[in-house]
N, C-alpha and C positions, 0 to 999 in steps of 0.2 A: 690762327691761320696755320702753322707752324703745326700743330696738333692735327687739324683736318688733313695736311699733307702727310704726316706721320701716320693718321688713323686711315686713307687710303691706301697707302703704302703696305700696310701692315696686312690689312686685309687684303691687298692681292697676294704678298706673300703666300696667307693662311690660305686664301682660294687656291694657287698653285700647288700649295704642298697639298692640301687635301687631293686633287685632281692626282695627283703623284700615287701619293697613298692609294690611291682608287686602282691606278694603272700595275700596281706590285701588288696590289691583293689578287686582278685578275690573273695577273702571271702566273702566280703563287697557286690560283685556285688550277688553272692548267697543269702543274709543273705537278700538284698532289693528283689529279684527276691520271695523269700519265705514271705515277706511281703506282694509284689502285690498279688501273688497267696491268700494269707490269707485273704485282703482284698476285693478282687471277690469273694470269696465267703462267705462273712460274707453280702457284697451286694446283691448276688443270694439269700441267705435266706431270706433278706431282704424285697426283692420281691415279691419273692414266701408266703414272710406269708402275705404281703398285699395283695397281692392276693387275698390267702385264706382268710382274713379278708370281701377283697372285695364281692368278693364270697359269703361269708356269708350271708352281708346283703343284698346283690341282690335277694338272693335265698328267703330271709324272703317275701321280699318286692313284688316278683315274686306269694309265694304263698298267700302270700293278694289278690294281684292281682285276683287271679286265682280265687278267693273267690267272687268277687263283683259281684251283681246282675244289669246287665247291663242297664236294664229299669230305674230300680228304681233308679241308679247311675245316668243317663244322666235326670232324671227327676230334681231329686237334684241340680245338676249342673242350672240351670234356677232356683232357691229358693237362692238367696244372703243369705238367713238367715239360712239354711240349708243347706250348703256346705258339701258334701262327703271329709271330711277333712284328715282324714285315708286313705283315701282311695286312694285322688289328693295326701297325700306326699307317698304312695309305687308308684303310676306311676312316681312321681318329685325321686325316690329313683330311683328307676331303670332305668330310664334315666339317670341319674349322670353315673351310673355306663354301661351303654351300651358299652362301647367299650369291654367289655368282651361275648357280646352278637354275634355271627355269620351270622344269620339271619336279613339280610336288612328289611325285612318287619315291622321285630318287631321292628326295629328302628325307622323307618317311623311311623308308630303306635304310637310308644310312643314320637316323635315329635310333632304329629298331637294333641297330646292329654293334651300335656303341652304347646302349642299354644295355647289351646282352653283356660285350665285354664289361662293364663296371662292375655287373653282377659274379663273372667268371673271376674277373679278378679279388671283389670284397668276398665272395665266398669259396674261395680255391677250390678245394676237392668236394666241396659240401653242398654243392649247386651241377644238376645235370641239365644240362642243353637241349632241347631235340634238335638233333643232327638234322631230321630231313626239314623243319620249317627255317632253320638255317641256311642248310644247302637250294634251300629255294628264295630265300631272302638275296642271299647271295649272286643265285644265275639272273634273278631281276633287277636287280642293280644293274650286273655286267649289262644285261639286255638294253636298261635305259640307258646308259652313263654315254651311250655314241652320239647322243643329239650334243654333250657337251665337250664330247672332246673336238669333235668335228667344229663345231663352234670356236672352242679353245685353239684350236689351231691354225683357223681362216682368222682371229681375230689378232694372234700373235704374229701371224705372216703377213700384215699388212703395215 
């Protein structure tokens, strides 16, 4: 008898703690469920300011760009000692940063044009340019590059 009271006893015990156990797992599964959520979005921010960051200096590098005088730029480019050096790193900037760019063209563009540098630079004086499919590489870029700066900058002001 003494045993049956024991082995009832016992097992409500083990029922309670189990029930227990049951009640600190669900907590436990909320309390991690509110971590994930915390940490996706400390990662979203994350993003999103590199982003912005990125953004940033695409945009600078964009309106350099936009600035270079395409003649005298593609002239330069064949003067090893006179390198458009400002000028070659906002195109080398804004290529890094192209995948925030839309516009295939401008891609190509600014592939074509960080090609050329590599070339200019592994062959110094020993590699000629032509000026004029440069200096038009050049005003087509300027031409595209407004859908992203315009972008670039409604995205950063908001």
């Amino acid at each position: 008898m003494f045993t049956d009271i024991a082995l009832v006893f016992f097992t409500a015990v083990l029922a309670w703690a189990t029930i227990k156990l049951a009640q600190d797992t669900q907590v436990l599964s909320k309390l991690t469920e509110r971590l994930v959520k915390i940490e996706t979005q400390r990662d979203e921010r994350e993003l999103q300011e590199n982003r912005r960051k990125d953004l940033a200096t695409g945009l600078l590098a964009a309106e350099g760009i936009q600035k270079i005088h395409n003649d005298i730029f593609a002239q330069r480019l064949n003067n090893p000692s006179d390198l458009p050096l400002t000028e070659m790193k906002d195109i080398e900037t804004l290529h890094s940063l192209k995948r925030y760019i839309e516009d295939p063209d401008c891609r190509q563009y600014l592939d074509i044009l960080c090609s050329t540098f590599d070339s200019v630079r592994r062959e110094k004086s020993n590699v000629r340019i032509n000026e004029a499919d440069i200096a038009s590489t050049v005003r087509n870029l300027q031409n595209r590059l407004q859908c992203f700066v315009d972008n670039s900058r409604r995205e950063l002001s908001s």
